[in-house]
Each structure stands twice: as C-alpha cells, then as structure tokens.
mmCIF file of the N, C-alpha and C atoms, coordinates in Angstrom:
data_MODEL
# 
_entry.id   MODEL 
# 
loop_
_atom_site.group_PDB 
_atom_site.id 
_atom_site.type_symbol 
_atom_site.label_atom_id 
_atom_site.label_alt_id 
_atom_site.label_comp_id 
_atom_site.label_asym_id 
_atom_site.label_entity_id 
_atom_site.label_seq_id 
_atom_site.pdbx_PDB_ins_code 
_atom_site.Cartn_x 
_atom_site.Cartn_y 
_atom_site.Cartn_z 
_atom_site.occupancy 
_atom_site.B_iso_or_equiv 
_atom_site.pdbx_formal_charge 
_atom_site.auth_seq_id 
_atom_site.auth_comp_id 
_atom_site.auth_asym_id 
_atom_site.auth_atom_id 
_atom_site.pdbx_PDB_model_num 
ATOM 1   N N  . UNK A 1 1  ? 57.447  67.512  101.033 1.00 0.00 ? 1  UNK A N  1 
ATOM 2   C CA . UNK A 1 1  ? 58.801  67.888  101.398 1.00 0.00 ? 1  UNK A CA 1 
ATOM 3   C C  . UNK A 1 1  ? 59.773  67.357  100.345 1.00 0.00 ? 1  UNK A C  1 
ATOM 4   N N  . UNK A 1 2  ? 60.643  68.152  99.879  1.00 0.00 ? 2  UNK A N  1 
ATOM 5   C CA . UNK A 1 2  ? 61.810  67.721  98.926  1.00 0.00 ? 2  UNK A CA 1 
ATOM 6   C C  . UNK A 1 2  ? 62.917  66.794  99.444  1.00 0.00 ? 2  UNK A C  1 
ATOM 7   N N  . UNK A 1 3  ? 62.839  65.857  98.348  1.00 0.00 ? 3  UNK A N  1 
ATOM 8   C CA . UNK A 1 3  ? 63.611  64.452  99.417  1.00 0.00 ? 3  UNK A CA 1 
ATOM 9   C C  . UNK A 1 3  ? 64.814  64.269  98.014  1.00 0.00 ? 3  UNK A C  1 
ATOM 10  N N  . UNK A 1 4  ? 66.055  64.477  98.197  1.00 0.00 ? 4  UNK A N  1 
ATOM 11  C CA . UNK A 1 4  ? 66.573  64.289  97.167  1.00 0.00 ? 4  UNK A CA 1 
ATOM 12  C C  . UNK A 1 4  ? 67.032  62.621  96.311  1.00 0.00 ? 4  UNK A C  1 
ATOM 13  N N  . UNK A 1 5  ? 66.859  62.651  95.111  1.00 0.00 ? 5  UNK A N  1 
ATOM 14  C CA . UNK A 1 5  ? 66.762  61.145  94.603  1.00 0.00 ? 5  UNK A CA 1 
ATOM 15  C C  . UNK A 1 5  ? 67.771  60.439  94.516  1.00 0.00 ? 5  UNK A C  1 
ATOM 16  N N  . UNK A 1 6  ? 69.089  61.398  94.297  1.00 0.00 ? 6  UNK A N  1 
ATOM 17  C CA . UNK A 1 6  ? 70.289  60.498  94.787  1.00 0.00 ? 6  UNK A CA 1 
ATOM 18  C C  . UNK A 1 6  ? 71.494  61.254  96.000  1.00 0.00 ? 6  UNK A C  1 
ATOM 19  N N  . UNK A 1 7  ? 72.050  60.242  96.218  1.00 0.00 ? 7  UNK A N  1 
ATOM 20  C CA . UNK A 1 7  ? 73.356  61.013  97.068  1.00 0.00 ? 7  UNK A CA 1 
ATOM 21  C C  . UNK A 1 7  ? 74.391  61.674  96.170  1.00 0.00 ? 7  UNK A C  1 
ATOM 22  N N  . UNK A 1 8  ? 74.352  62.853  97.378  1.00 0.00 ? 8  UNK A N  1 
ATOM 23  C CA . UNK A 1 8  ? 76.126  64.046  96.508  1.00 0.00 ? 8  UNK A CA 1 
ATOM 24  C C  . UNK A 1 8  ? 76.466  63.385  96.996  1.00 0.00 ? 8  UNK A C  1 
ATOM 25  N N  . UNK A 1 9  ? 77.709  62.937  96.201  1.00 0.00 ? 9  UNK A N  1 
ATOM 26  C CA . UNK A 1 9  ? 78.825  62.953  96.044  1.00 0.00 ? 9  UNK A CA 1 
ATOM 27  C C  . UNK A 1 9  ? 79.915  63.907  97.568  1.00 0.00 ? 9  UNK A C  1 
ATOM 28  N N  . UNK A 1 10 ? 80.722  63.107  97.682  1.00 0.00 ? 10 UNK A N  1 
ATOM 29  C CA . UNK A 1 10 ? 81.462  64.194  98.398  1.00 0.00 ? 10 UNK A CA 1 
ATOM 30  C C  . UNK A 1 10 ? 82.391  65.112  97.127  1.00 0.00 ? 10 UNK A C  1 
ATOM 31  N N  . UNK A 1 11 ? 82.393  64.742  96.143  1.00 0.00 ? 11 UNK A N  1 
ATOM 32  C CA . UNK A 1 11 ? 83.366  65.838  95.515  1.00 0.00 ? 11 UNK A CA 1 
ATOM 33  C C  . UNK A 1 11 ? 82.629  67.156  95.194  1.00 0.00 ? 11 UNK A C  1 
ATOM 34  N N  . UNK A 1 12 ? 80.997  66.778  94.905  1.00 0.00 ? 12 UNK A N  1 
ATOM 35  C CA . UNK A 1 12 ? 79.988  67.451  94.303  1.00 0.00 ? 12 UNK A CA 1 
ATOM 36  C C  . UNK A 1 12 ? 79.654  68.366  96.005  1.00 0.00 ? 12 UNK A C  1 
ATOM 37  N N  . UNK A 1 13 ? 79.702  67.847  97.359  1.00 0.00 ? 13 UNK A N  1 
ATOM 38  C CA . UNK A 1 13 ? 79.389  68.810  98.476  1.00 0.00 ? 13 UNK A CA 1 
ATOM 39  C C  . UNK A 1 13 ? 80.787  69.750  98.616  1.00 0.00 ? 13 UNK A C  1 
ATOM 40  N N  . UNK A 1 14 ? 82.164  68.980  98.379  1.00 0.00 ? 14 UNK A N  1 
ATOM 41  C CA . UNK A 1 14 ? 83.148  69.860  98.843  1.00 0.00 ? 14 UNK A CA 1 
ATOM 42  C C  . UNK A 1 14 ? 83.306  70.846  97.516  1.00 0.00 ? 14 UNK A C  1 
ATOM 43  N N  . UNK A 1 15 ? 82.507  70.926  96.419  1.00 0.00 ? 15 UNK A N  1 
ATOM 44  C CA . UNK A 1 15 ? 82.935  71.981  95.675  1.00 0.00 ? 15 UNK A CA 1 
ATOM 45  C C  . UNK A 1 15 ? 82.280  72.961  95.754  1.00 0.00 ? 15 UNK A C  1 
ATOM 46  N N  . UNK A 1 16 ? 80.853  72.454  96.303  1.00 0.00 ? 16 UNK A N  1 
ATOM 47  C CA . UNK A 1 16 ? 80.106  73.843  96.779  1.00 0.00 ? 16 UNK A CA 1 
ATOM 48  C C  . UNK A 1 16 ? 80.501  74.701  97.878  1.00 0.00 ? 16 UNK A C  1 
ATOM 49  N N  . UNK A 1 17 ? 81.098  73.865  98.923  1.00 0.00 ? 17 UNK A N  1 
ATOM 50  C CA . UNK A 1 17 ? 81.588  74.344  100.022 1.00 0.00 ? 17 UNK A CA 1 
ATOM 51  C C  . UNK A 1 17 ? 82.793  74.976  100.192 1.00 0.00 ? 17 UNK A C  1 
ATOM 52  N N  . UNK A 1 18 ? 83.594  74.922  99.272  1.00 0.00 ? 18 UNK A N  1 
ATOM 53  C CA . UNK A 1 18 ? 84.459  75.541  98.807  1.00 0.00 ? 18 UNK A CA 1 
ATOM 54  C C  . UNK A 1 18 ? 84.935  76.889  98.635  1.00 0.00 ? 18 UNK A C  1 
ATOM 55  N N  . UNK A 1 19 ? 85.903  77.768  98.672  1.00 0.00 ? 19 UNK A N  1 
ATOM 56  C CA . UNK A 1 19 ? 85.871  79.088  98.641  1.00 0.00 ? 19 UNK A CA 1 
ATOM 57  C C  . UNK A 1 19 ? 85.808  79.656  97.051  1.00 0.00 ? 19 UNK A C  1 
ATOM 58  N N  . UNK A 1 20 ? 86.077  78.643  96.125  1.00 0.00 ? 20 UNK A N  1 
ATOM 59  C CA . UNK A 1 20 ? 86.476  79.187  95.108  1.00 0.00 ? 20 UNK A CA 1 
ATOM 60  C C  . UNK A 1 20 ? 86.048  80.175  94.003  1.00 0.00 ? 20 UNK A C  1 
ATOM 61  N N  . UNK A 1 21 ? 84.714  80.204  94.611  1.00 0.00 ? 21 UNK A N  1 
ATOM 62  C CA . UNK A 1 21 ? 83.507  80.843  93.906  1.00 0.00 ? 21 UNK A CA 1 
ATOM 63  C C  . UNK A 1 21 ? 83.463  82.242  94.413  1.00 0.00 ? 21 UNK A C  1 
ATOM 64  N N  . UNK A 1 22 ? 83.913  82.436  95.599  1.00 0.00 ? 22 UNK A N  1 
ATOM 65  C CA . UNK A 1 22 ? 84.046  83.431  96.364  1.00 0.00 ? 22 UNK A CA 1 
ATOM 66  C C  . UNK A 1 22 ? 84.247  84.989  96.054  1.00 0.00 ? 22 UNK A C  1 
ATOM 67  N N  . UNK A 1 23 ? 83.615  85.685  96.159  1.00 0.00 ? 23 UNK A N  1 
ATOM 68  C CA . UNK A 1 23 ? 84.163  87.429  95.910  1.00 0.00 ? 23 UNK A CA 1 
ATOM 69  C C  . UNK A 1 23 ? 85.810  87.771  96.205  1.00 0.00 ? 23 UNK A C  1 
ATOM 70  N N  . UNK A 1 24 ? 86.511  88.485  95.591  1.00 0.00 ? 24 UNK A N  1 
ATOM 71  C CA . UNK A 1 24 ? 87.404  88.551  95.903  1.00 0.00 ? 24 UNK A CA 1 
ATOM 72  C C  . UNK A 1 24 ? 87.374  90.335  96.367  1.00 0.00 ? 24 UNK A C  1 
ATOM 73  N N  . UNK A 1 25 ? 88.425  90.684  97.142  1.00 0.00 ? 25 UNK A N  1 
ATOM 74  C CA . UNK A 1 25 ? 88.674  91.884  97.023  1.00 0.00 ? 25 UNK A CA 1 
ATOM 75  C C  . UNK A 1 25 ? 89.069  92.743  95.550  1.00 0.00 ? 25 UNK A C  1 
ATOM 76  N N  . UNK A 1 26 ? 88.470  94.002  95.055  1.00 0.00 ? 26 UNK A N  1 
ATOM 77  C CA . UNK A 1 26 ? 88.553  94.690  94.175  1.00 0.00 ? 26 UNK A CA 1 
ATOM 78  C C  . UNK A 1 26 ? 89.922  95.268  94.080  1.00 0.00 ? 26 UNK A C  1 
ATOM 79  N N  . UNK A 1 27 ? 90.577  95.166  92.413  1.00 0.00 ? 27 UNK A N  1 
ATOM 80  C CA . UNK A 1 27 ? 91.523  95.403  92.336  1.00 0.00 ? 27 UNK A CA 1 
ATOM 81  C C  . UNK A 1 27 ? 92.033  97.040  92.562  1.00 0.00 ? 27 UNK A C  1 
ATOM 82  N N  . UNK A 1 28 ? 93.233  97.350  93.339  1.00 0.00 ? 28 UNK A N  1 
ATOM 83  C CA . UNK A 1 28 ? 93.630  98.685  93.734  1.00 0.00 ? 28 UNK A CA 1 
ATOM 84  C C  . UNK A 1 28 ? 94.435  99.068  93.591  1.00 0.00 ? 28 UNK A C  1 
ATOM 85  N N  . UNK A 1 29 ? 95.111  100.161 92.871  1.00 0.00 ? 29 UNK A N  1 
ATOM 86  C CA . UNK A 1 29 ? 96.508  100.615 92.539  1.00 0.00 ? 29 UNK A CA 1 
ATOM 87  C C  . UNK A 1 29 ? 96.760  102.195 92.565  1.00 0.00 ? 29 UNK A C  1 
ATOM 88  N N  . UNK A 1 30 ? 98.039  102.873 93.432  1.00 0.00 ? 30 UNK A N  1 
ATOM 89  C CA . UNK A 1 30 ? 98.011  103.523 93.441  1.00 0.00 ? 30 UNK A CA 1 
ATOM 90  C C  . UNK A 1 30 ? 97.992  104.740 92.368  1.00 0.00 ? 30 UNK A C  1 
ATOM 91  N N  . UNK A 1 31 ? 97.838  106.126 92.559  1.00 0.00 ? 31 UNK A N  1 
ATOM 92  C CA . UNK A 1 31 ? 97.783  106.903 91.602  1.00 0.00 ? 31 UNK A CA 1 
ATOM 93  C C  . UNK A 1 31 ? 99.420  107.687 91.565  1.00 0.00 ? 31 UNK A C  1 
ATOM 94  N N  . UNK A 1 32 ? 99.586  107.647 90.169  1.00 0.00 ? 32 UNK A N  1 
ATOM 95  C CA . UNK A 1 32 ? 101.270 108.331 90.046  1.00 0.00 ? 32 UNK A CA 1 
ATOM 96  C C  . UNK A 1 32 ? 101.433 109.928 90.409  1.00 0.00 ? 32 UNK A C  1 
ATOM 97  N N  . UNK A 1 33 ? 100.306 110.636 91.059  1.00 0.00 ? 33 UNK A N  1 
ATOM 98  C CA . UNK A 1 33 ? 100.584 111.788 91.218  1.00 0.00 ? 33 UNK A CA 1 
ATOM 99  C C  . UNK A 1 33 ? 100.049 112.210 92.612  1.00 0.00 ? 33 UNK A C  1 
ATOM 100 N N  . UNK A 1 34 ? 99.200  111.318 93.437  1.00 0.00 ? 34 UNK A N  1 
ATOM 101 C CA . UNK A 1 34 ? 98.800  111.406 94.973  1.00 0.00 ? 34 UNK A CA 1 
ATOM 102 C C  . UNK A 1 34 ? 98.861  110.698 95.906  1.00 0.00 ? 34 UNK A C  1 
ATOM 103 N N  . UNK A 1 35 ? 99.535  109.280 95.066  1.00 0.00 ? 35 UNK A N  1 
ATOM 104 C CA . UNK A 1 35 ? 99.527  108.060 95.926  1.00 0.00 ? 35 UNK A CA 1 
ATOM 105 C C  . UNK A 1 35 ? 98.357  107.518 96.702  1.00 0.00 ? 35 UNK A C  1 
ATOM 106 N N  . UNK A 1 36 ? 96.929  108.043 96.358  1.00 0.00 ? 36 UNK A N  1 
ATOM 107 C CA . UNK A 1 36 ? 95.500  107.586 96.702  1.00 0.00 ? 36 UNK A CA 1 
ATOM 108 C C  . UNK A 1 36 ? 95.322  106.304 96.185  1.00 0.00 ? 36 UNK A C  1 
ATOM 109 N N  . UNK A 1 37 ? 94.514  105.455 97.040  1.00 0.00 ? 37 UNK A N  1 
ATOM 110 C CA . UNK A 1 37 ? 94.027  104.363 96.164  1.00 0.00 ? 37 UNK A CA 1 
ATOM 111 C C  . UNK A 1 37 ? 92.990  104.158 94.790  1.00 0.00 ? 37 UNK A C  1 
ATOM 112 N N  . UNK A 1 38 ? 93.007  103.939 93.882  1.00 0.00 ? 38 UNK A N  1 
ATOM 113 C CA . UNK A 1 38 ? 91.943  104.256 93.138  1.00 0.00 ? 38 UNK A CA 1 
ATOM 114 C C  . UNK A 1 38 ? 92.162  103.000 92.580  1.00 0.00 ? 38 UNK A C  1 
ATOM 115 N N  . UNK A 1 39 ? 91.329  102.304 91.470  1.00 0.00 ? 39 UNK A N  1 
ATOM 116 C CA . UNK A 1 39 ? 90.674  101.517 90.444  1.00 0.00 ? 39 UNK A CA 1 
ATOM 117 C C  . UNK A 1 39 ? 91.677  101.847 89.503  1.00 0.00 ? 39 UNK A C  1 
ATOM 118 N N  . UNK A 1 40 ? 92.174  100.311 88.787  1.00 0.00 ? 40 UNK A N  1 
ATOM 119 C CA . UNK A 1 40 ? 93.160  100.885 88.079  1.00 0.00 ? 40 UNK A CA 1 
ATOM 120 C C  . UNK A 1 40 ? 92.461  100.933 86.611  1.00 0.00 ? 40 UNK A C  1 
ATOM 121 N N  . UNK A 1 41 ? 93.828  101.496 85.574  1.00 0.00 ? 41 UNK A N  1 
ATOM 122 C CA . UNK A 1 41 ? 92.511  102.062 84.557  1.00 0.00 ? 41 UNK A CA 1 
ATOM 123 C C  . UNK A 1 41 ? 91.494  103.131 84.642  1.00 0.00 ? 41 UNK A C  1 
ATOM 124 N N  . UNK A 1 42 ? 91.055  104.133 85.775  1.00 0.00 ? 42 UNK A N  1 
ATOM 125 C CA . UNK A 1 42 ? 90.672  104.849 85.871  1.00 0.00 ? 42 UNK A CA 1 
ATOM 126 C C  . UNK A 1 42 ? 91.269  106.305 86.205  1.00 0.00 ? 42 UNK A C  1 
ATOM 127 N N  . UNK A 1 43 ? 90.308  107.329 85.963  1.00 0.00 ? 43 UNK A N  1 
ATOM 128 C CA . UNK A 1 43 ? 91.216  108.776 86.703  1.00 0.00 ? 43 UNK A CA 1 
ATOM 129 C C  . UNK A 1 43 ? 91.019  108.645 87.983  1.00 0.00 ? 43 UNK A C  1 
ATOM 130 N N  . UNK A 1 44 ? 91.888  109.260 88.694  1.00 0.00 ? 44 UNK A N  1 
ATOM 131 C CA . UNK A 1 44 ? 91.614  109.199 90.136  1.00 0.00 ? 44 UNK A CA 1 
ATOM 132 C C  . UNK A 1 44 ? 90.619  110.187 90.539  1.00 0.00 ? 44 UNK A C  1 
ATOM 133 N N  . UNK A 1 45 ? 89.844  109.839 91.492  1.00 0.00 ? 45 UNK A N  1 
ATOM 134 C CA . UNK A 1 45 ? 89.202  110.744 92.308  1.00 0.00 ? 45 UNK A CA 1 
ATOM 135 C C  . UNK A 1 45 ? 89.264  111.525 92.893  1.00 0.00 ? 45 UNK A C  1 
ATOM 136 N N  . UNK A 1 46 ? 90.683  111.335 93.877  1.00 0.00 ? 46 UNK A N  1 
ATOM 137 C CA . UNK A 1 46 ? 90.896  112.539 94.248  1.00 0.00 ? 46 UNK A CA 1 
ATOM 138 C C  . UNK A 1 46 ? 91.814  113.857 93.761  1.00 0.00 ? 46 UNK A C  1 
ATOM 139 N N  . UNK A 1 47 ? 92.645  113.252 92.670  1.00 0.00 ? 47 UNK A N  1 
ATOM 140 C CA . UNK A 1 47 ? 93.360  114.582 92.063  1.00 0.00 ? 47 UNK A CA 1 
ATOM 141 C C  . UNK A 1 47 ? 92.638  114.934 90.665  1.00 0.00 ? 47 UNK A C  1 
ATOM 142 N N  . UNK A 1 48 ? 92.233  114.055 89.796  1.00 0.00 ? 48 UNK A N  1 
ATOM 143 C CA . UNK A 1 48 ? 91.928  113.860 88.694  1.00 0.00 ? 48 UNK A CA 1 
ATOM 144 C C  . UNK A 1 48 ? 92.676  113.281 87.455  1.00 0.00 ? 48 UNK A C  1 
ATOM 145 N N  . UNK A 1 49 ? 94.217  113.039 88.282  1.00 0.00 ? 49 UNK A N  1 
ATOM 146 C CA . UNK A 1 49 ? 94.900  112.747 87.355  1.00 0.00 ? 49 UNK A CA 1 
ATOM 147 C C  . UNK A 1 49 ? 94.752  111.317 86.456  1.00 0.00 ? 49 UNK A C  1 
ATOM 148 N N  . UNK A 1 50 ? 95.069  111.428 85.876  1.00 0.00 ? 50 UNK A N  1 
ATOM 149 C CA . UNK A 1 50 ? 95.250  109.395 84.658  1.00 0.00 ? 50 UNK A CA 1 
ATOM 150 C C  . UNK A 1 50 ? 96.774  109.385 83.730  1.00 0.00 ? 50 UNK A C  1 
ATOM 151 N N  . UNK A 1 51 ? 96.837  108.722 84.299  1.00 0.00 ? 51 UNK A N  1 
ATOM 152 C CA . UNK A 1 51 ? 98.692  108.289 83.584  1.00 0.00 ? 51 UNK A CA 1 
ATOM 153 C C  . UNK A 1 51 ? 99.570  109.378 83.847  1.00 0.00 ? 51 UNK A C  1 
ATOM 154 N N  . UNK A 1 52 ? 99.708  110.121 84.695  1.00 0.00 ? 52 UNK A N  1 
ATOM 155 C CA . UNK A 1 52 ? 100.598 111.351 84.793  1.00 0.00 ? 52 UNK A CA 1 
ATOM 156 C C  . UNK A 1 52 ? 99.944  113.001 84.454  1.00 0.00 ? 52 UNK A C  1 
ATOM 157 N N  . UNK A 1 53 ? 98.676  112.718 84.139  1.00 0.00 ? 53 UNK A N  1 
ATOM 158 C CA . UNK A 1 53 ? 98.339  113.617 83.388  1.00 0.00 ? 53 UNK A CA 1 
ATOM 159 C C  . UNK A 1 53 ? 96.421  114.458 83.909  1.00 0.00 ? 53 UNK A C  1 
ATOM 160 N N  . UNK A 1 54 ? 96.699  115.133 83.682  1.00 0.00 ? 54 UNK A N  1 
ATOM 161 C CA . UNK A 1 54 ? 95.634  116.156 84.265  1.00 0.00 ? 54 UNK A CA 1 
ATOM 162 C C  . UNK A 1 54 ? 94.497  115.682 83.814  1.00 0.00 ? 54 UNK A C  1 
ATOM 163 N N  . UNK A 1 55 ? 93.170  115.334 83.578  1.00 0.00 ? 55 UNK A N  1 
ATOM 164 C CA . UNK A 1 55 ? 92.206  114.690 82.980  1.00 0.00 ? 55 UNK A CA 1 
ATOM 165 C C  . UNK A 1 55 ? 91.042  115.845 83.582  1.00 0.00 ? 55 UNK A C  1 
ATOM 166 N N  . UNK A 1 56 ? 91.245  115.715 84.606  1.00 0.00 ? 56 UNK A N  1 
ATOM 167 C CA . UNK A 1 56 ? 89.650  116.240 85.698  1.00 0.00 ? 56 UNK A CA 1 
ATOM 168 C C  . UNK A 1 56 ? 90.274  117.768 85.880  1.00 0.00 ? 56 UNK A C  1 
ATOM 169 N N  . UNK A 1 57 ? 89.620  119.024 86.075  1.00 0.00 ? 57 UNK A N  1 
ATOM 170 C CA . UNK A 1 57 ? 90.480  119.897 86.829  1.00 0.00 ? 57 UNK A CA 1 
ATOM 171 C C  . UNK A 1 57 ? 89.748  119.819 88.287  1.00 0.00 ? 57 UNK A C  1 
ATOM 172 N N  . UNK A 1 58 ? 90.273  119.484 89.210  1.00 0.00 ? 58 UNK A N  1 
ATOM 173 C CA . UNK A 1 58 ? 89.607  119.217 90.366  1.00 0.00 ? 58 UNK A CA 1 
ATOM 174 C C  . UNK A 1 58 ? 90.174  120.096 91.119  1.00 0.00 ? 58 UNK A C  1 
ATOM 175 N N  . UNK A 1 59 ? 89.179  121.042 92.037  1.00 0.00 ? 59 UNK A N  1 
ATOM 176 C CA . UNK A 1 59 ? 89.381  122.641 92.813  1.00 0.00 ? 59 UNK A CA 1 
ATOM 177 C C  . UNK A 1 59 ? 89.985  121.967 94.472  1.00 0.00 ? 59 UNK A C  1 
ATOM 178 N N  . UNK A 1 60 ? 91.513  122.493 94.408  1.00 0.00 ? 60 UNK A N  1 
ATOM 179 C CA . UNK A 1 60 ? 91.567  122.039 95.854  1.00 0.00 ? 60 UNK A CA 1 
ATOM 180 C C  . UNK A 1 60 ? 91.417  122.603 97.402  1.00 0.00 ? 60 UNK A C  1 
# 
C-alpha cells in the first residue's frame, strides 16, 4: 500500500483543492449581422457572416 514519505503541506493541499485550474466557460460573442452566439474570430454558423461580411452563402 502507498504510504506517503512526507506531510503536504497545507499550502501544497489547498492549491490542489483549489478552483484555479478549473475549466472555464468558452469564450462567446455575438455576431454583427444575427445576433447568434458564436466563437469569436470565427464565421458564424448560422448566417455565415465574419466581420460584416458574407463569407459562407448559407440557403435560408
């Protein structure tokens, strides 16, 4: 059985325990021509647009 050789630390248990490491929610910004949520930096999905501008022709 694994018996550990020294004691954590409490600074060394509260940093694991900690949130800081944590996933965060993915960044989201709306689109300037549907107001959908999308990934910013990307075309949107649902219109196709990127920066104001037509990219995708997407059939509605």
């Amino acid at each position: 059985m694994a018996v550990p050789k020294r004691k954590v630390s409490k600074a060394r248990r509260d940093k694991r325990r900690s949130a800081v490491w944590k996933l965060e929610a993915p960044a989201l910004s709306r689109c300037s021509n549907c107001g959908a949520l999308t990934s910013p930096h990307k075309v949107c999905s649902n219109c196709g647009f990127y920066k104001g501008k037509e990219v995708i022709h997407k059939e509605a």
